[in-house]
N, C-alpha and C positions, 0 to 999 in steps of 0.2 A: 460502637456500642461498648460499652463496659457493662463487666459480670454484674448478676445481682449481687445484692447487699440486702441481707433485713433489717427493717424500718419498723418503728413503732409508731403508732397513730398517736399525736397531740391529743388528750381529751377532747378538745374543743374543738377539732378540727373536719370532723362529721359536718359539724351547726356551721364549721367558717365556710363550707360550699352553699349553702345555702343564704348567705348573706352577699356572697360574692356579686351577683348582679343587682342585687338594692343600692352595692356601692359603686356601682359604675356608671360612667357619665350616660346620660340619656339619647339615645338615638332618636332621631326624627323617623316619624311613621314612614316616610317614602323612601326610608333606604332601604326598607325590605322588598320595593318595586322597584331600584333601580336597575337596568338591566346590566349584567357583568361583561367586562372585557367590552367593551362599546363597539371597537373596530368590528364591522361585519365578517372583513375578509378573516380574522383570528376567530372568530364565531365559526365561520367554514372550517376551516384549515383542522380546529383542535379537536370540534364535536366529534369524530370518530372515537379519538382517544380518551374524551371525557366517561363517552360512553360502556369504555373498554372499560375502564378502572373502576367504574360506580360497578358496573359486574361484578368481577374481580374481587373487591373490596365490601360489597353489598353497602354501598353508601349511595343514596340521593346523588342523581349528578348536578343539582344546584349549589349544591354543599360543597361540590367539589368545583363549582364555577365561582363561586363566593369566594373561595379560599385563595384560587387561582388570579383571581382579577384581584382582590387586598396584597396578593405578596406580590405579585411582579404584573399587574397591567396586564398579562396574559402575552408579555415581552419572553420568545424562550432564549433571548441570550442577555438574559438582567443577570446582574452581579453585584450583590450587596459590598458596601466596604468592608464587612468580615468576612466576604467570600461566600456568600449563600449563592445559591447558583440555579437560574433554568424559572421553569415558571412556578414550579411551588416551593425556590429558595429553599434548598437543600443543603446545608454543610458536606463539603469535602468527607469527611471524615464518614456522617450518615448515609452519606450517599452511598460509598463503599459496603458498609453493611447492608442496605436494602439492595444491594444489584448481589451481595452474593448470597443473600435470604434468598429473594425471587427469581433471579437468573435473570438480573437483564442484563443489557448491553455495556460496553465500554465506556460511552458516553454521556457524560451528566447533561449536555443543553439538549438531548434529541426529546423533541414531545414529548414523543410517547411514554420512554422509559421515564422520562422525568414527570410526568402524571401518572403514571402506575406506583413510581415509589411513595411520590406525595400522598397519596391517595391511601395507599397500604399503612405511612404512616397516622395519616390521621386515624383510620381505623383503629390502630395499634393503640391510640390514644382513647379514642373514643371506650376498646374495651377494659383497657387501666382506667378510665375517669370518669367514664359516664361524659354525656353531653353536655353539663355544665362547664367540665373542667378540662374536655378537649380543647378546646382551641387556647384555653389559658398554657395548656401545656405544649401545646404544637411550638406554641408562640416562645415563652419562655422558656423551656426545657423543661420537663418532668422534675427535675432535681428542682428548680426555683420553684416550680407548684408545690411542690411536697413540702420544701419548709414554710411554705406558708400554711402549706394547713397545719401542719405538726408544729410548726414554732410563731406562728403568726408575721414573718418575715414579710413586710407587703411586697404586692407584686410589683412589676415597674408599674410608670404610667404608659408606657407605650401596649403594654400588655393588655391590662385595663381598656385601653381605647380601641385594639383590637378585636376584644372581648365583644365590646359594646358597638360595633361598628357591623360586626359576623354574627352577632346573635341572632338580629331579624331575619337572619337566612336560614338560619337553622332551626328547622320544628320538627321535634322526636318524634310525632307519627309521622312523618314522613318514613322515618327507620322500617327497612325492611324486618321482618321477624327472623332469627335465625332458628335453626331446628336447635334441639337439646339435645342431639347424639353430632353433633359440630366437635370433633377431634381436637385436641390440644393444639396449638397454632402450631408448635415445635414441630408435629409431627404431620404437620398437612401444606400441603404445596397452595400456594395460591395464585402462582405461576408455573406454566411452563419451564423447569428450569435449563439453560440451555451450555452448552458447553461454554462460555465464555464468562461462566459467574466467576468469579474472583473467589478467594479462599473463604473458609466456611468462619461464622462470628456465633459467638453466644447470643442466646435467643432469650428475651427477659419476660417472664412469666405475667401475663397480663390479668387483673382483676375480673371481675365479672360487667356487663352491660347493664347499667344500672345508673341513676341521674346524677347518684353521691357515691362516690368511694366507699368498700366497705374496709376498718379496719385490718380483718384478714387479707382484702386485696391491696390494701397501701405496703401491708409489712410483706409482702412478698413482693411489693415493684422497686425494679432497678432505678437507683436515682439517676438523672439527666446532666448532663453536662453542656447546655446551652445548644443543644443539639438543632434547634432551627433557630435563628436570631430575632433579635426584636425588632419590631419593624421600625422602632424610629432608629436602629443603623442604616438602615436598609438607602439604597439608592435607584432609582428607577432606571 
């Protein structure tokens, strides 16, 4: 994780999330019914820890089977050619930060740990971008999001296709509600953390839940640095 930075919002860059899925390629109605991770026996194996993390996280655990079956098949020892790693194709580098944010384990391929980080980051996303521009961000880094909205930089196309591939899976009333006395993320555990986290990281101040970035919540997010890779590196 790299420290914040303030950012200023592009004029236009409110209106450019709103545009953002008009421009993407269209999904076929039945990929919001196709079922995720196909293998039954990985349907066994993960659903405990799917279940842990949608807690955890207070995210849908479809959202989090959607996300899981697009990045790696629901394979936990996939490894992108940039090195993403585990089933929600974590960067080396982010990994280290969410294991000594949340306290987990030593290990990037273990399930579990590796659905609790994914999980937490996508939240993380979800509360900097609103649900339009989660997964744009998950996918391309927050730093690639951002100049798009502020500089209209477009996004890849692999991003775009992931966009439009995870959207049918994603529908905001699902969103659990959270309370409004919800503690600054800095200052609240959202794991157990346990003696083996790894040394402490700066913690990058997230926007508010809300479908479009506010202004004030852009210029207070840390930008990204490619932090989960794009899927068309990716290798199964």
């Amino acid at each position: 994780m790299e420290p914040s930075h303030a950012m200023r919002l592009h004029p236009t860059g409110a209106r450019a999330v709103a545009t953002l899925l008009i421009l993407l390629p269209q999904s076929s109605p039945s990929s919001a019914t196709e079922p995720p991770c196909r293998d039954s026996a990985s349907l066994s194996r993960l659903r405990t820890h799917v279940a842990e993390a949608a807690t955890h996280s207070a995210l849908p655990e479809r959202w989090i089977w959607a996300v899981m079956d697009q990045e790696s098949r629901c394979n936990p020892s996939a490894v992108s050619r940039a090195g993403a790693i585990g089933l929600m194709q974590i960067m080396p580098g982010t990994w280290r930060a969410l294991r000594a944010r949340y306290g987990l384990g030593t290990d990037p391929f273990d399930p579990r740990d590796n659905i609790l980080a994914g999980a937490a980051y996508l939240r993380e996303m979800l509360d900097r971008y609103g649900p339009n521009g989660m997964l744009a961000a998950y996918n391309a880094g927050p730093g690639r999001y951002e100049q798009w909205l502020r500089m209209g930089r477009p996004l890849p196309a692999e991003t775009r296709d992931y966009v439009a591939r995870l959207s049918p899976h994603i529908a905001t009333q699902e969103l659990p509600a959270r309370a409004r006395s919800t503690p600054d993320w800095r200052q609240s555990v959202l794991f157990a953390r346990g003696g083996a986290a790894a040394g402490s990281t700066s913690a990058d101040e997230p926007g508010p839940a809300s479908p479009f970035p506010s202004p004030t919540a852009l210029s207070r997010a840390a930008p990204g640095h490619g932090l989960f890779v794009a899927v068309g590196s990716r290798r199964p």
